[in-house]
C-alpha positions as CSV (number, residue, x, y, z in Angstrom):
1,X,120.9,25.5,21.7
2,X,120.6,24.9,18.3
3,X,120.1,27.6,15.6
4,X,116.9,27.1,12.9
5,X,119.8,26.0,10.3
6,X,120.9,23.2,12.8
7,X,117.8,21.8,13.5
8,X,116.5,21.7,9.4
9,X,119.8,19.4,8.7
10,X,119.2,17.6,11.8
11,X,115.2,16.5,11.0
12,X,116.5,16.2,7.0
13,X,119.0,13.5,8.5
14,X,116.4,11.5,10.0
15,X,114.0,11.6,7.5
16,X,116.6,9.9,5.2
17,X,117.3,7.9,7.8
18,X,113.7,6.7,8.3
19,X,113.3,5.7,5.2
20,X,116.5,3.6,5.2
21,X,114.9,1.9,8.0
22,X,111.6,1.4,6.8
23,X,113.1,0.2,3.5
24,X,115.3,-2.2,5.9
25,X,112.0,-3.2,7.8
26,X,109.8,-4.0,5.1
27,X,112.9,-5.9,2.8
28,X,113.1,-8.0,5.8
29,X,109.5,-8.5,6.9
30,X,108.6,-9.0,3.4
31,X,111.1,-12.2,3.3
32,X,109.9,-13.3,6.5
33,X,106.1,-13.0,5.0
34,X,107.2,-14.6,1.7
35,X,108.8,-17.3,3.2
36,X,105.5,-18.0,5.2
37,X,103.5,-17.8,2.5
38,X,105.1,-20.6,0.8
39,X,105.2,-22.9,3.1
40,X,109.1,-23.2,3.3
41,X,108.8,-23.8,7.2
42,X,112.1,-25.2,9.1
43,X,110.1,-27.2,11.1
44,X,108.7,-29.3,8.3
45,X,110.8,-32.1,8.0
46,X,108.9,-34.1,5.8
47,X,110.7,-32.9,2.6
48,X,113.1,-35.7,2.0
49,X,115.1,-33.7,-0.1
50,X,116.5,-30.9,1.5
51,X,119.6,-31.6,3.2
52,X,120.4,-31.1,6.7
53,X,123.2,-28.4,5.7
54,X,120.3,-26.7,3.7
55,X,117.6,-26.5,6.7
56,X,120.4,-24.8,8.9
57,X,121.0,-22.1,6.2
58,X,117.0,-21.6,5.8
59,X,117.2,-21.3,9.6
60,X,120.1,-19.2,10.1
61,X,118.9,-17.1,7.0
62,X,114.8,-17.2,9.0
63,X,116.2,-15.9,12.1
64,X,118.8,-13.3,10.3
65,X,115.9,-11.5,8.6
66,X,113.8,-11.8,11.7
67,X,117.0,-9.8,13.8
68,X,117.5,-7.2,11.3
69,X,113.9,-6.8,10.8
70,X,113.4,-6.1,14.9
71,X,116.5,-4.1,14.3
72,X,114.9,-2.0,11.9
73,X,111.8,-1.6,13.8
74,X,113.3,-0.4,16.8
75,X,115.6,2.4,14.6
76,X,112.1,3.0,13.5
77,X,110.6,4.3,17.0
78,X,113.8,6.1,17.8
79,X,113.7,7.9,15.0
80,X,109.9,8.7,15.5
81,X,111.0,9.9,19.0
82,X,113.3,12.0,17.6
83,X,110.9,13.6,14.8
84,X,108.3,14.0,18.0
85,X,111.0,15.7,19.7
86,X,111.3,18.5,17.4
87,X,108.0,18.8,17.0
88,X,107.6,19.4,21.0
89,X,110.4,21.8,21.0
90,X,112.2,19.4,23.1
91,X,114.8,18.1,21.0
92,X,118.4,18.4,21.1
93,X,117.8,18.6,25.3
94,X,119.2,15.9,27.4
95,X,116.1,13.8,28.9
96,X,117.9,13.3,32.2
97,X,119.4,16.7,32.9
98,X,117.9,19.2,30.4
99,X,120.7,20.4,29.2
100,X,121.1,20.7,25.6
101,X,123.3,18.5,23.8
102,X,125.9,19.6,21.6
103,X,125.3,19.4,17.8
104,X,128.0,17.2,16.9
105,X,127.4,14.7,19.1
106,X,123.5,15.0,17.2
107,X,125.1,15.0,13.9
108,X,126.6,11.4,14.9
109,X,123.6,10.5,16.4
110,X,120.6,12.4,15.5
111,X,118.5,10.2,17.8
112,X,120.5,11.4,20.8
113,X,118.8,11.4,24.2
114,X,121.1,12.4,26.5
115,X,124.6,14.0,26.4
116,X,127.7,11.4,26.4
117,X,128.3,11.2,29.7
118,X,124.7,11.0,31.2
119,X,124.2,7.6,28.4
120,X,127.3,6.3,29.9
121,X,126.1,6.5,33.3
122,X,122.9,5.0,32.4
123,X,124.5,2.1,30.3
C-alpha cells in the first residue's frame, strides 16, 4: 500500500508527465493542422517543382507527426486513467488481481496497471 507521501510524488510525476504529452500532442497536431491549412498535400502532384525526393520527405515527415501525435494521445488517456485512479482510491492496485503493486515498479511506470508478472501474462 502506498503511504500519503508516495502517492503525492506519484500524481506530481504524472502531472509533469501530462503535460509533456499534451505539449507532444498539440506540437504534432498543430503541424499536421498547419500543413493542411496550406495546402501542402502529398497527393497534389500538380506542383512541377517539387522533386520526387522532396514529396517522400513531406510524406515520411506527414506520417511521422501523425505517429507521434497518436502516440501522444494515447500517453494522454493513460495518464488520465491513472489521475482517475487516484482519485477512486484505486490506484497503485493491480486491475487483474488486486493486489497492490510495488512503488518502484510505479515510479518507472506511474501509469502501471498490473504488477510485472500479471502484464507479462497478458502481453
Amino acid at each position: 500500500m502506498l503511504t500519503e507521501d508516495q502517492l503525492k510524488e506519484l500524481k506530481k510525476q504524472l502531472l509533469e508527465m501530462k503535460e509533456d504529452a499534451e505539449k507532444e500532442h498539440h506540437n504534432h497536431d498543430g503541424y499536421l493542422n498547419n500543413e493542411e491549412d496550406q495546402g501542402n498535400s502529398v497527393g497534389e502532384l500538380s506542383n512541377v517543382n517539387s522533386h520526387p525526393g522532396d514529396l517522400g520527405t513531406e510524406k515520411f515527415e506527414r506520417e511521422k507527426a501523425y505517429t507521434l501525435s497518436e502516440h501522444a494521445e494515447e500517453q494522454l488517456d493513460e495518464i488520465n486513467a491513472a489521475l482517475e485512479r487516484i482519485e477512486k482510491g484505486t490506484y497503485g492496485y493491480s486491475e487483474h488481481s488486486g493486489k497492490p503493486i510495488p512503488f518502484e515498479r510505479l515510479q518507472a511506470m506511474p501509469t502501471a496497471r498490473y504488477l510485472v508478472e500479471e502484464q507479462e501474462e497478458s502481453s
